[in-house]
C-alpha positions in Angstrom: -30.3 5.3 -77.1 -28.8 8.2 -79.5 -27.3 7.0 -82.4 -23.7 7.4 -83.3 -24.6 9.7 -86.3 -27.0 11.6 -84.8 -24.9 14.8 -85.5 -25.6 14.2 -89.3 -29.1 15.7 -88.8 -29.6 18.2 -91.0 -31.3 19.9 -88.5 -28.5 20.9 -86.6 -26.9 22.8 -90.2 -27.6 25.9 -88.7 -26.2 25.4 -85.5 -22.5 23.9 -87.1 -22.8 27.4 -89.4 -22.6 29.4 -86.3 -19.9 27.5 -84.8 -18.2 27.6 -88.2 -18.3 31.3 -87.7 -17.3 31.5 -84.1 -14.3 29.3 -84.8 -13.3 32.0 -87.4 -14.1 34.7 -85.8 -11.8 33.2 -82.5 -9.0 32.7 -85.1 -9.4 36.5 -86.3 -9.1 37.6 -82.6 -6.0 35.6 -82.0 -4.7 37.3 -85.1 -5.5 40.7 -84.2 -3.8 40.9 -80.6 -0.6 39.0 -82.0 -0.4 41.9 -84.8 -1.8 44.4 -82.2 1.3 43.7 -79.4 3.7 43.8 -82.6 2.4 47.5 -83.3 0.7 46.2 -86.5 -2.5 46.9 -85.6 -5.2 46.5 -88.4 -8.0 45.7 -86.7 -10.3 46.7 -83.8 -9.8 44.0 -80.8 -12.3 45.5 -79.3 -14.9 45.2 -82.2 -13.5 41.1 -82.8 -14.1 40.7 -79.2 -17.8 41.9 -79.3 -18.2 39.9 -82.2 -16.8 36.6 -80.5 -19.3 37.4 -77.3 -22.4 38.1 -79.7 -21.8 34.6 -81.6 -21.1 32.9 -78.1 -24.5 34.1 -76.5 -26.5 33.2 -79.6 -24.9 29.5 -79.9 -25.7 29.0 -76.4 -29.1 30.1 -77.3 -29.4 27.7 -80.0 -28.1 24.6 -78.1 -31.3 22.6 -76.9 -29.2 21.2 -73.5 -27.0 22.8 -70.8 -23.7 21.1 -69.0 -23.8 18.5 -71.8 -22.1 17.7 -75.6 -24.0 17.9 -78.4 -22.3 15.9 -81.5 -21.9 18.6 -84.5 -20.7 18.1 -88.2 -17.9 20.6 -89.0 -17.0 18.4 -91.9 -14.6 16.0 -90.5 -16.4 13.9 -88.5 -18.1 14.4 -85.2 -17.3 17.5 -83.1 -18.7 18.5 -79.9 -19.8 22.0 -78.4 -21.6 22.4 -74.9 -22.6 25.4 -72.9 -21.6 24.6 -69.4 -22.4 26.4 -66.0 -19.1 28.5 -64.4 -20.0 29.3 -60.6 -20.1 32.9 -59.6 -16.6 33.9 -58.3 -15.5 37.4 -57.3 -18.9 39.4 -57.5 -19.1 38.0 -61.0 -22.0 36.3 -61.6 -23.1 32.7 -62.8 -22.8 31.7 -66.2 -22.5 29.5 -69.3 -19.6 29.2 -71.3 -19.4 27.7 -74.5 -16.8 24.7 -75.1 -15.9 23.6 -78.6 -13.8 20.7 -79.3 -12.9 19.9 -82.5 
């Protein structure tokens, strides 16, 4: 049976870093289209975008289980982030997506 703290392991630091940074990069997205539809565009959308994809594919990557939470520490208390399956639909094919709730 896991225990309750389990997502205290130190071993998963590296993992909550790289959500750290995909939670701030998400946040810098949302920023740049609101400033981008009010014609104050300072930033490429298109670069934030490629970021947010790059980090998404590498956490999946790092996550040792599929369709599943994993308990993270993004220092205020447990958090969870899962890569689960979305069907192919329209010609598009299968693939993970990565959940964060925090």
């Amino acid at each position: 049976m896991a225990s309750n703290l389990d997502y205290l392991d130190p071993a998963l630091k590296p993992l909550e870093e790289k959500v750290d940074a995909y939670l701030e990069a998400e946040k810098a997205l949302n920023r740049a289209k609101v400033a981008h539809e009010n014609g104050e565009s300072t930033q490429d959308v298109a670069g934030l975008q490629a970021d947010l994809a790059r980090l998404e594919q590498e956490i999946i990557g790092m996550l040792p289980t599929r369709d599943e939470w994993l308990k993270v520490n993004l220092g205020y208390g447990p958090s969870r982030v899962g890569a689960w399956l979305v069907p192919a639909l329209h010609g598009a094919p299968e693939r993970y997506e990565l959940r964060v709730i925090h």
